[in-house]
N, C-alpha and C positions, 0 to 999 in steps of 0.2 A: 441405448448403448452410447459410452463417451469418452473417449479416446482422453484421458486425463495428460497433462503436462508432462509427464515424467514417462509418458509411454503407453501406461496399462491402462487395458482396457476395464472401465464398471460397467454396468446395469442399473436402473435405476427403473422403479414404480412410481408412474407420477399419476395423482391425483387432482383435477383443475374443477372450478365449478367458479360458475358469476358471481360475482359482486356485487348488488341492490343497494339503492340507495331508499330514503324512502318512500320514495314516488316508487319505488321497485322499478327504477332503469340500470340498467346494467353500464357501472361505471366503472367497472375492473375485473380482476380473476385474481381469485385466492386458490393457491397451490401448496399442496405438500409431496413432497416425494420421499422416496427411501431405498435406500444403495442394497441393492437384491444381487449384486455380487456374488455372495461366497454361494448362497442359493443357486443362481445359473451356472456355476463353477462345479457343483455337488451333483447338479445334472446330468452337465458334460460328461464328467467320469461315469456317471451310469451309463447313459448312452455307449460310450467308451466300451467299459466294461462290456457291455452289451454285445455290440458288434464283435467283439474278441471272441467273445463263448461264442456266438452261430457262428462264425470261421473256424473254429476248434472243434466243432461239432461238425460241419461239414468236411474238413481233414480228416476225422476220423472215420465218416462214411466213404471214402476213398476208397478204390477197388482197384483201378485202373487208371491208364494215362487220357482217357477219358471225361474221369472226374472232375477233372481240374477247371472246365467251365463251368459247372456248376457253383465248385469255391467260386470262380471271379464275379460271377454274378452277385452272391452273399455278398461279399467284399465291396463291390460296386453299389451295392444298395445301401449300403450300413457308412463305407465313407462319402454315400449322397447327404447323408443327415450332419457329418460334419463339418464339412468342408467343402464349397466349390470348385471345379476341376473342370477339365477337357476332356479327360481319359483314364483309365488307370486298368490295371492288369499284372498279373503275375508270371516272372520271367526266371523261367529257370536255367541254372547255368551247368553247362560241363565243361570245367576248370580245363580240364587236360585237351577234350577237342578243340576248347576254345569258343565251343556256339553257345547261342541262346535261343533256346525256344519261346516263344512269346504266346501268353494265353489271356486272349482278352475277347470283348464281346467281336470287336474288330480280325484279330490276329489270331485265329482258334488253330495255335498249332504253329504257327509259321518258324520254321529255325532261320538264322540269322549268325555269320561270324562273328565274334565279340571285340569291338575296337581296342585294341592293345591299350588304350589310356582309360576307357572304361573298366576294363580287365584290371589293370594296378589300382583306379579308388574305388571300386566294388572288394577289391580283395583287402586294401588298409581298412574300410569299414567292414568289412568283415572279421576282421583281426579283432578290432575295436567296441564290435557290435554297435554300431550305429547305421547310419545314412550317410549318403550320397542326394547332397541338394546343388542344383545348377540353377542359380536363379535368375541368370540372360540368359539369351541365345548366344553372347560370347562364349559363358564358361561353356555352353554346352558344344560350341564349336571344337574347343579348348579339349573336351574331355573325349571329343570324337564321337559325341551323337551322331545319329542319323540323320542324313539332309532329308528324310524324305517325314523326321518331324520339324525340321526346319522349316520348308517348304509346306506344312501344316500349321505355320505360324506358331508354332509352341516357342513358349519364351519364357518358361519355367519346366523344371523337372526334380521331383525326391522320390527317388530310389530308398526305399529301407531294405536293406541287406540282413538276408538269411543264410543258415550254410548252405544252401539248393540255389541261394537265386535272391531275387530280391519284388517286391511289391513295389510299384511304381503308378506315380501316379503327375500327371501334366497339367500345364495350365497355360491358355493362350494368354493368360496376363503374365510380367515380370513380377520375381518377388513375391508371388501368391501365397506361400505356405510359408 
């Protein structure tokens, strides 16, 4: 993996083996490699895909408000393979009461008032169908997190917004996602 100049990340297959001279002592390493790129790229999106269909298929086995740890679990396992994290869980919202229920392996269930600054950029991403990323502990001050992921040292947070609620998921590093 190689963080090239311009930003983006390659892949790269290297192959090394010794150098022999005639005495057959080993005076160097001859190398070839080859940029596996779009290959690790063709992955991802399976993987991807992947995780998407068992969350769509566990939604659909949905009965009950029950259910819902079972998705976080799927969910949990499937974005273990892409991406490092602290936490993550799914937080459903009722616009009009204003809470959020939170269902995660932690929070099975917990509701929670929804901070009025969270409430306005969960609602523009949701307009917009996007996300909600806070990637310090400032914006997340800013946006009216919860001290008590402060105080859990989270110093990242994205939220992807649904009409229900949003998928959230943290990270004790800045900038993680």
């Amino acid at each position: 993996e190689v963080r090239e100049a311009d930003g983006r990340l390659h892949w790269y297959s290297t192959t090394k083996v010794p150098f022999k001279n005639w005495e057959q002592k080993v005076v160097g390493i001859v190398g070839i490699s080859r940029d596996v790129t779009q290959r690790r790229q063709a992955e991802e999106v399976i993987t991807i895909n992947l995780a998407l269909q068992q969350a769509r298929n566990r939604i659909l086995e949905m009965r009950s408000e029950a259910d819902w740890q079972p998705l976080v679990e799927v969910v949990l396992a499937q974005l273990r393979t892409l991406v490092p994290f602290y936490a993550c869980g799914v937080n459903l919202i009722d616009w009009q009461a204003g809470t959020l229920t939170a269902h995660s392996p932690d929070l099975k269930g917990a509701r929670f008032p929804l901070p009025p600054g969270l409430a306005a950029v969960f609602r523009q991403a949701r307009e917009k169908g996007g996300y909600v990323y806070r990637r310090t502990q400032a914006e997340m001050r800013q946006c009216g997190d919860a001290p008590e992921l402060l105080a859990l040292q989270i110093r990242s947070v994205l939220d992807v917004v649904f009409s229900g609620g949003t998928l959230a998921v943290n990270s004790t590093e800045e900038n993680a996602f």
